[in-house]
C-alpha positions in Angstrom: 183.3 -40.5 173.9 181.0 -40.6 171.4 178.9 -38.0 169.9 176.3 -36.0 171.6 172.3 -37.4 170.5 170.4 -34.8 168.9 167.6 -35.6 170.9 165.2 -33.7 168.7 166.0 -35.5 165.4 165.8 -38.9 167.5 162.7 -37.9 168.5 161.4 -36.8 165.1 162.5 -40.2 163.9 160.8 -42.2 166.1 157.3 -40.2 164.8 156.9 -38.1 168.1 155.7 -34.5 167.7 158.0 -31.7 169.5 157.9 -28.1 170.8 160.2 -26.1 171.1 161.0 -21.9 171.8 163.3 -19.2 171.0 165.9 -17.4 173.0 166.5 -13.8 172.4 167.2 -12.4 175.5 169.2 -14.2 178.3 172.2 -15.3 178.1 172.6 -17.6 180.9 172.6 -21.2 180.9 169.6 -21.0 183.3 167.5 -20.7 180.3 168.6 -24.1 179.0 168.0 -25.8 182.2 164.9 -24.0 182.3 163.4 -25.1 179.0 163.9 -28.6 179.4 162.7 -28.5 182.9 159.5 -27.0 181.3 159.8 -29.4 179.3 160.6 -28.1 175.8 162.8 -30.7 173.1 164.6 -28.4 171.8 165.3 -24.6 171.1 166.3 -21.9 169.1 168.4 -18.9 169.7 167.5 -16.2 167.7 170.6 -14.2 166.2 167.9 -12.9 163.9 165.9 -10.6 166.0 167.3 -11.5 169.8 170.1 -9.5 171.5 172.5 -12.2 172.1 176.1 -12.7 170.8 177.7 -15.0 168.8 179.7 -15.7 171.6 176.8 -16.3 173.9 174.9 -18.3 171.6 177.5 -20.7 171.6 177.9 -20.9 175.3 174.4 -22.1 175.7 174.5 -24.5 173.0 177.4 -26.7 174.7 175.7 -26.1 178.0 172.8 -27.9 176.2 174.9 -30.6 174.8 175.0 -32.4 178.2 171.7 -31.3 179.0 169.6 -33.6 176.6 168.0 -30.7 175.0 168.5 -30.0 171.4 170.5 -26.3 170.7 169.6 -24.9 167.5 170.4 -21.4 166.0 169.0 -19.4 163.3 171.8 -17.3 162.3 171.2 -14.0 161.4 173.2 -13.4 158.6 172.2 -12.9 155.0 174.0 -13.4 151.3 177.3 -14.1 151.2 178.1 -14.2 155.0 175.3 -17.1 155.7 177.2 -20.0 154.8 180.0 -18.9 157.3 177.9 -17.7 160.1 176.1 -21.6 159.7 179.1 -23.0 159.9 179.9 -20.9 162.9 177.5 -21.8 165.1 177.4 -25.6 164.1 181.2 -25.7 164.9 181.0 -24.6 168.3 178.3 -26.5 169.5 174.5 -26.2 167.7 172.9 -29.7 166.8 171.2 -27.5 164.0 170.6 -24.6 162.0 167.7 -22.6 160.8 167.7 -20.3 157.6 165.7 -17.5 157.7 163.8 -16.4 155.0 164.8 -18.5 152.4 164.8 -17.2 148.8 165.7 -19.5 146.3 167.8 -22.6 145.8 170.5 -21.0 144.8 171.2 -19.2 148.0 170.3 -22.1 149.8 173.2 -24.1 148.0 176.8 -22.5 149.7 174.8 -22.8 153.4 174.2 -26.5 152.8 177.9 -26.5 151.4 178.9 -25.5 154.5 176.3 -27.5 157.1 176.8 -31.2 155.4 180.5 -33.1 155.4 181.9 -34.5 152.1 180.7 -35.9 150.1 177.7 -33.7 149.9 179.6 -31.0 151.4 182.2 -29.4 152.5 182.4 -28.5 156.2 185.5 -28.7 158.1 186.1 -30.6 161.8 188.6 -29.5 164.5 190.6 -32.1 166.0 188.5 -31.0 169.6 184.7 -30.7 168.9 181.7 -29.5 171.4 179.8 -32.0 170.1 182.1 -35.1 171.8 182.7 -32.9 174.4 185.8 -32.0 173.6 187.3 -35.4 174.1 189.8 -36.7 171.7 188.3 -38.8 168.6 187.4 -42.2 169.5 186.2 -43.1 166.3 187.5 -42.8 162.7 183.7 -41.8 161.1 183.3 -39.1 164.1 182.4 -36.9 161.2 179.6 -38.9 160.0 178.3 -39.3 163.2 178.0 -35.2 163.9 176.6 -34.8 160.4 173.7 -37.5 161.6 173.2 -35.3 164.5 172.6 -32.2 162.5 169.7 -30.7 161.6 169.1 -28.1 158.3 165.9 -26.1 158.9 164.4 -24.0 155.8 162.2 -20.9 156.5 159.5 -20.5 154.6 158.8 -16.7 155.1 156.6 -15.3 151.8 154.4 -16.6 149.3 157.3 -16.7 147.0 159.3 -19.0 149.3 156.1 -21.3 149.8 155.9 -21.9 146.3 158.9 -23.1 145.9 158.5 -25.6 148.6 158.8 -28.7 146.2 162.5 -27.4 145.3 163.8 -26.6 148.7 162.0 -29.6 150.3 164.0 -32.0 147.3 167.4 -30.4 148.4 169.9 -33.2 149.9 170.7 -31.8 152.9 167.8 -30.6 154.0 166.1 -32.0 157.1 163.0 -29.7 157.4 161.1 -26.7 156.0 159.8 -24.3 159.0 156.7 -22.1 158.1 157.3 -18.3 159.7 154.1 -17.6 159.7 154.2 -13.7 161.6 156.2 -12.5 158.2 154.3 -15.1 155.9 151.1 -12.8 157.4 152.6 -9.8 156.7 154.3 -10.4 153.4 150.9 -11.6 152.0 149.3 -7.9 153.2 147.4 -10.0 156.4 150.0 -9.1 159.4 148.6 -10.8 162.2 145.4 -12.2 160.8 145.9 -15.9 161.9 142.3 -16.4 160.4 143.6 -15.9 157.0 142.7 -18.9 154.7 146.0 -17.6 152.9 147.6 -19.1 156.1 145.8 -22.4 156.2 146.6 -22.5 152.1 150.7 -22.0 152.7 150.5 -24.9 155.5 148.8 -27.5 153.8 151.2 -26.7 150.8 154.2 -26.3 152.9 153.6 -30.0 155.0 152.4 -31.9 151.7 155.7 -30.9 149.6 157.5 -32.2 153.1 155.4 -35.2 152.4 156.2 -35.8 149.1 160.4 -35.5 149.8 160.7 -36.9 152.9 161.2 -34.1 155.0 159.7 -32.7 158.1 157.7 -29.8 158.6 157.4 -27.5 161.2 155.3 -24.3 162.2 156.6 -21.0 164.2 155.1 -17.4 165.2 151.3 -19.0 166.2 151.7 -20.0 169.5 148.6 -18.2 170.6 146.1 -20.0 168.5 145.5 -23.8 169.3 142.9 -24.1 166.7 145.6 -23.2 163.9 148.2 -25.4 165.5 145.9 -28.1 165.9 145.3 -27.9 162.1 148.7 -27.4 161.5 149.6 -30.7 163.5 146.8 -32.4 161.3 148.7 -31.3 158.2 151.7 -33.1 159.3 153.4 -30.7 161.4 156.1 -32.0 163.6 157.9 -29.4 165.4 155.9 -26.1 166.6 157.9 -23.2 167.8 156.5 -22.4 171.0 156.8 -18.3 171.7 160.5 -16.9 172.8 161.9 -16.3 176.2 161.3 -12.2 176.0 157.5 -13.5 175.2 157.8 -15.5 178.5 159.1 -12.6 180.5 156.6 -9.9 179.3 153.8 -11.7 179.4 154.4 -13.0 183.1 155.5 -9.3 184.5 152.1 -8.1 182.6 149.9 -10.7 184.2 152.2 -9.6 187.7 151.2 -6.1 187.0 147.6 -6.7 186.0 147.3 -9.1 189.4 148.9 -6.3 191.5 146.9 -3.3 190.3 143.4 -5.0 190.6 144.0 -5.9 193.8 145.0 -2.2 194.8 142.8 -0.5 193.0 140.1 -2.9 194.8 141.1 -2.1 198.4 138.9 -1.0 201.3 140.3 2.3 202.2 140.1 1.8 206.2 138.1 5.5 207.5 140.1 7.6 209.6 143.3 6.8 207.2 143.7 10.1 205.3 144.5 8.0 202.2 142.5 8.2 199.3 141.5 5.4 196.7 143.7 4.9 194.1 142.3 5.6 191.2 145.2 5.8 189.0 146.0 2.1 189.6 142.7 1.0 188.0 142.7 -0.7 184.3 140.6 1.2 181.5 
Protein backbone atom coordinates (compact mmCIF):
# COMPACT_ATOMS: atom_id res chain seq x y z
CA UNK A 1 0.00 0.00 0.00
CA UNK A 2 1.06 3.21 -0.18
CA UNK A 3 1.88 5.68 2.40
CA UNK A 4 -0.39 7.04 4.94
CA UNK A 5 -1.56 11.15 3.92
CA UNK A 6 -0.58 13.49 6.48
CA UNK A 7 -3.83 14.97 6.40
CA UNK A 8 -2.68 18.06 8.27
CA UNK A 9 0.19 18.99 5.83
CA UNK A 10 -2.40 18.31 2.83
CA UNK A 11 -4.53 20.53 4.37
CA UNK A 12 -1.98 23.27 5.14
CA UNK A 13 -1.08 22.98 1.45
CA UNK A 14 -4.27 23.49 0.06
CA UNK A 15 -4.35 27.05 2.26
CA UNK A 16 -6.92 25.77 4.91
CA UNK A 17 -6.39 26.85 8.53
CA UNK A 18 -6.32 23.84 11.24
CA UNK A 19 -6.69 23.16 14.99
CA UNK A 20 -5.47 20.93 16.71
CA UNK A 21 -4.86 19.69 20.83
CA UNK A 22 -2.59 18.04 23.06
CA UNK A 23 -2.65 14.76 24.70
CA UNK A 24 -1.17 14.33 28.10
CA UNK A 25 -3.18 12.17 29.82
CA UNK A 26 -4.95 9.12 28.32
CA UNK A 27 -3.59 6.62 26.76
CA UNK A 28 -6.35 4.97 24.95
CA UNK A 29 -7.06 5.19 21.40
CA UNK A 30 -10.46 6.56 22.36
CA UNK A 31 -8.85 9.86 22.45
CA UNK A 32 -7.87 9.69 18.80
CA UNK A 33 -11.28 8.70 17.69
CA UNK A 34 -12.50 11.26 19.90
CA UNK A 35 -10.59 14.26 18.51
CA UNK A 36 -11.40 13.80 15.12
CA UNK A 37 -14.94 13.10 15.88
CA UNK A 38 -14.79 16.60 17.50
CA UNK A 39 -13.36 17.40 14.78
CA UNK A 40 -9.84 18.39 15.41
CA UNK A 41 -6.89 17.85 12.18
CA UNK A 42 -4.55 16.84 13.99
CA UNK A 43 -2.79 16.39 17.52
CA UNK A 44 -0.06 16.41 19.67
CA UNK A 45 0.97 14.20 22.42
CA UNK A 46 2.84 15.83 24.83
CA UNK A 47 5.97 13.82 26.17
CA UNK A 48 6.97 17.23 27.40
CA UNK A 49 4.77 17.83 30.27
CA UNK A 50 1.95 14.76 29.83
CA UNK A 51 2.20 11.45 31.68
CA UNK A 52 2.24 9.20 28.86
CA UNK A 53 4.99 6.74 27.60
CA UNK A 54 6.99 6.33 24.81
CA UNK A 55 5.42 3.30 24.35
CA UNK A 56 1.92 4.71 24.50
CA UNK A 57 2.63 7.54 22.43
CA UNK A 58 3.34 5.41 19.78
CA UNK A 59 0.34 3.22 20.05
CA UNK A 60 -1.93 6.16 19.42
CA UNK A 61 -0.07 7.51 16.63
CA UNK A 62 -0.59 4.22 14.43
CA UNK A 63 -4.10 4.04 15.70
CA UNK A 64 -4.29 7.54 14.02
CA UNK A 65 -2.66 6.54 10.93
CA UNK A 66 -5.95 4.80 9.66
CA UNK A 67 -7.97 7.26 11.32
CA UNK A 68 -7.36 10.37 8.96
CA UNK A 69 -6.15 12.42 11.79
CA UNK A 70 -2.62 13.73 11.79
CA UNK A 71 -0.36 12.18 15.03
CA UNK A 72 2.25 14.43 16.06
CA UNK A 73 4.67 14.33 19.07
CA UNK A 74 6.69 16.79 20.84
CA UNK A 75 9.37 14.78 22.36
CA UNK A 76 10.46 15.57 25.52
CA UNK A 77 13.88 15.24 25.36
CA UNK A 78 16.66 17.85 25.39
CA UNK A 79 20.54 18.13 24.07
CA UNK A 80 22.08 15.35 22.96
CA UNK A 81 19.16 12.77 23.38
CA UNK A 82 16.64 14.91 21.02
CA UNK A 83 17.76 13.87 17.82
CA UNK A 84 17.17 10.13 18.91
CA UNK A 85 14.04 10.55 20.74
CA UNK A 86 12.70 12.45 17.17
CA UNK A 87 13.67 9.87 15.44
CA UNK A 88 11.85 7.58 17.79
CA UNK A 89 8.65 8.60 17.65
CA UNK A 90 8.71 9.30 13.78
CA UNK A 91 9.80 5.66 13.27
CA UNK A 92 6.96 4.11 14.92
CA UNK A 93 4.32 6.00 13.68
CA UNK A 94 4.16 10.17 14.15
CA UNK A 95 3.43 12.08 10.79
CA UNK A 96 5.49 14.93 12.73
CA UNK A 97 7.56 16.24 15.30
CA UNK A 98 7.57 19.25 17.45
CA UNK A 99 10.80 20.72 19.25
CA UNK A 100 10.29 22.37 22.26
CA UNK A 101 11.96 25.27 23.11
CA UNK A 102 14.26 25.82 20.48
CA UNK A 103 17.66 27.47 21.25
CA UNK A 104 19.72 28.00 18.44
CA UNK A 105 20.54 26.53 15.08
CA UNK A 106 22.94 24.62 16.06
CA UNK A 107 20.93 22.34 18.28
CA UNK A 108 18.38 22.38 15.87
CA UNK A 109 20.81 20.79 13.23
CA UNK A 110 21.40 16.81 14.61
CA UNK A 111 17.22 16.68 15.16
CA UNK A 112 16.73 17.75 11.49
CA UNK A 113 19.72 15.14 10.82
CA UNK A 114 17.66 12.70 12.13
CA UNK A 115 13.81 13.79 10.97
CA UNK A 116 14.73 14.31 7.02
CA UNK A 117 16.07 11.21 4.66
CA UNK A 118 19.29 11.66 2.52
CA UNK A 119 20.19 13.77 1.05
CA UNK A 120 19.38 16.36 3.58
CA UNK A 121 19.54 13.87 6.15
CA UNK A 122 20.12 11.00 7.57
CA UNK A 123 17.26 8.92 9.02
CA UNK A 124 17.02 5.37 8.68
CA UNK A 125 13.77 3.10 7.34
CA UNK A 126 12.84 -0.43 8.55
CA UNK A 127 11.92 -2.81 6.00
CA UNK A 128 8.13 -2.83 7.92
CA UNK A 129 6.99 0.89 8.57
CA UNK A 130 3.70 2.17 10.50
CA UNK A 131 3.37 4.59 8.16
CA UNK A 132 2.36 1.84 5.11
CA UNK A 133 0.87 -0.03 7.56
CA UNK A 134 3.20 -2.36 7.90
CA UNK A 135 2.77 -3.77 4.45
CA UNK A 136 5.81 -4.73 2.47
CA UNK A 137 7.30 -1.86 0.11
CA UNK A 138 5.33 -1.34 -2.93
CA UNK A 139 7.38 1.32 -4.17
CA UNK A 140 11.14 1.90 -4.66
CA UNK A 141 10.94 5.93 -3.35
CA UNK A 142 8.75 4.78 -0.24
CA UNK A 143 11.22 6.85 1.62
CA UNK A 144 10.49 9.93 -0.21
CA UNK A 145 7.12 9.51 0.05
CA UNK A 146 7.22 9.32 4.31
CA UNK A 147 9.65 12.18 4.26
CA UNK A 148 6.66 14.23 2.20
CA UNK A 149 4.35 13.21 4.87
CA UNK A 150 6.47 14.58 7.69
CA UNK A 151 6.18 17.54 9.39
CA UNK A 152 9.20 19.52 11.51
CA UNK A 153 7.68 21.90 14.00
CA UNK A 154 10.04 24.68 15.72
CA UNK A 155 9.02 26.15 19.13
CA UNK A 156 9.47 29.40 19.63
CA UNK A 157 9.45 29.65 23.48
CA UNK A 158 11.57 33.13 24.60
CA UNK A 159 12.44 36.25 23.29
CA UNK A 160 15.66 34.87 22.40
CA UNK A 161 14.27 32.09 20.22
CA UNK A 162 11.77 34.74 18.53
CA UNK A 163 14.61 36.69 17.45
CA UNK A 164 16.11 34.28 15.72
CA UNK A 165 13.08 33.41 13.80
CA UNK A 166 14.64 34.40 10.38
CA UNK A 167 17.44 31.60 10.99
CA UNK A 168 15.32 28.73 12.16
CA UNK A 169 12.50 29.64 9.69
CA UNK A 170 15.54 29.50 6.64
CA UNK A 171 16.51 25.94 7.87
CA UNK A 172 15.78 23.10 5.06
CA UNK A 173 13.92 20.89 6.78
CA UNK A 174 11.82 22.80 8.58
CA UNK A 175 8.11 22.91 7.90
CA UNK A 176 6.86 25.34 10.63
CA UNK A 177 7.77 27.52 13.54
CA UNK A 178 5.02 27.14 16.56
CA UNK A 179 4.84 30.22 19.03
CA UNK A 180 4.51 28.75 22.85
CA UNK A 181 3.13 31.55 23.97
CA UNK A 182 2.40 30.31 28.07
CA UNK A 183 6.48 30.18 28.43
CA UNK A 184 7.04 33.06 25.82
CA UNK A 185 4.68 35.09 28.71
CA UNK A 186 6.63 33.99 31.33
CA UNK A 187 10.09 34.14 30.04
CA UNK A 188 9.51 37.79 29.08
CA UNK A 189 8.40 38.49 33.12
CA UNK A 190 4.35 38.66 31.82
CA UNK A 191 3.16 34.90 32.81
CA UNK A 192 -0.26 34.81 31.76
CA UNK A 193 -0.79 38.29 30.65
CA UNK A 194 -2.32 37.53 27.09
CA UNK A 195 -2.83 41.41 26.84
CA UNK A 196 0.85 41.94 26.63
CA UNK A 197 1.80 43.90 23.48
CA UNK A 198 5.11 41.86 23.96
CA UNK A 199 2.81 39.01 22.84
CA UNK A 200 1.30 40.62 19.88
CA UNK A 201 5.08 41.96 18.95
CA UNK A 202 6.63 38.00 18.98
CA UNK A 203 3.50 36.99 16.65
CA UNK A 204 3.64 39.38 14.13
CA UNK A 205 7.53 38.77 14.09
CA UNK A 206 7.18 35.05 14.38
CA UNK A 207 4.43 34.73 11.20
CA UNK A 208 6.30 37.43 8.99
CA UNK A 209 9.86 35.55 9.20
CA UNK A 210 7.42 32.35 8.19
CA UNK A 211 6.36 34.60 5.48
CA UNK A 212 9.53 35.54 4.21
CA UNK A 213 10.92 31.53 4.09
CA UNK A 214 8.07 29.84 3.14
CA UNK A 215 7.19 28.24 6.16
CA UNK A 216 4.09 27.96 8.22
CA UNK A 217 3.29 29.34 11.46
CA UNK A 218 1.39 28.28 14.12
CA UNK A 219 0.20 29.46 17.67
CA UNK A 220 -0.29 27.26 21.02
CA UNK A 221 -1.12 27.94 24.97
CA UNK A 222 -4.07 30.80 24.01
CA UNK A 223 -6.87 28.87 23.53
CA UNK A 224 -8.90 31.01 25.91
CA UNK A 225 -8.61 34.24 24.15
CA UNK A 226 -10.46 34.53 20.66
CA UNK A 227 -9.47 38.08 20.28
CA UNK A 228 -5.59 37.03 20.37
CA UNK A 229 -6.21 34.11 18.09
CA UNK A 230 -8.19 36.07 15.77
CA UNK A 231 -5.14 38.39 15.47
CA UNK A 232 -3.03 35.72 15.45
CA UNK A 233 -4.96 34.09 12.38
CA UNK A 234 -4.68 37.62 10.78
CA UNK A 235 -0.92 37.47 11.08
CA UNK A 236 -0.82 34.36 9.13
CA UNK A 237 -1.34 31.76 11.55
CA UNK A 238 -2.25 28.39 10.26
CA UNK A 239 -2.41 25.90 12.88
CA UNK A 240 -3.69 26.88 16.57
CA UNK A 241 -3.16 24.41 19.32
CA UNK A 242 -6.40 24.13 20.76
CA UNK A 243 -6.06 23.25 24.88
CA UNK A 244 -4.96 19.50 25.94
CA UNK A 245 -7.05 16.58 26.86
CA UNK A 246 -6.34 17.02 30.89
CA UNK A 247 -7.75 20.80 30.04
CA UNK A 248 -10.80 19.04 28.58
CA UNK A 249 -11.40 16.79 31.52
CA UNK A 250 -10.91 19.47 34.32
CA UNK A 251 -12.70 21.88 32.96
CA UNK A 252 -15.87 19.64 32.19
CA UNK A 253 -15.77 17.89 35.86
CA UNK A 254 -15.54 21.71 37.19
CA UNK A 255 -18.46 22.85 35.22
CA UNK A 256 -20.12 19.14 36.61
CA UNK A 257 -19.35 20.23 40.03
CA UNK A 258 -20.23 23.85 39.74
CA UNK A 259 -23.82 22.57 38.02
CA UNK A 260 -24.28 19.99 40.87
CA UNK A 261 -23.58 22.23 43.88
CA UNK A 262 -25.88 25.21 42.68
CA UNK A 263 -28.48 23.16 42.25
CA UNK A 264 -28.15 21.65 45.88
CA UNK A 265 -27.24 24.38 47.52
CA UNK A 266 -30.59 25.94 45.84
CA UNK A 267 -33.06 23.33 47.13
CA UNK A 268 -36.35 23.78 48.97
CA UNK A 269 -35.79 21.97 52.17
CA UNK A 270 -39.41 20.23 52.34
CA UNK A 271 -40.68 21.20 56.36
CA UNK A 272 -41.05 18.32 58.54
CA UNK A 273 -37.68 16.73 56.89
CA UNK A 274 -35.21 17.19 59.82
CA UNK A 275 -32.58 18.06 57.09
CA UNK A 276 -31.02 21.21 57.17
CA UNK A 277 -29.83 23.44 54.12
CA UNK A 278 -26.67 22.82 52.86
CA UNK A 279 -24.65 25.49 53.35
CA UNK A 280 -21.39 23.97 52.78
CA UNK A 281 -22.31 23.17 49.17
CA UNK A 282 -22.71 26.84 48.24
CA UNK A 283 -19.84 28.76 46.03
CA UNK A 284 -18.11 31.85 47.70
Amino acid sequence: MSVFENSLKTRLEAGAPAISMSVRLINSPTIVLAARAAGFHAFYIDLEHGTLTEAEAFRLCQAALPAGITPLVRIGAQGASAAAAAARALEHGAQGIIVPRAATVAELAPILEDCRFPPLGCRSLGRLVAHTGFSPRTTPDVAAEVDRATLVIVMLESRAAVEQADDFARLPGVDMLMLGSSDFLREAGAPGDYAAPALRKAITASAAACRRHGKWFALAGVKSDPGLIAFAAGEGAMLVSAGSDLECVVGKLGEQFALVTDAVASATIAPNTGARAPAALRRT
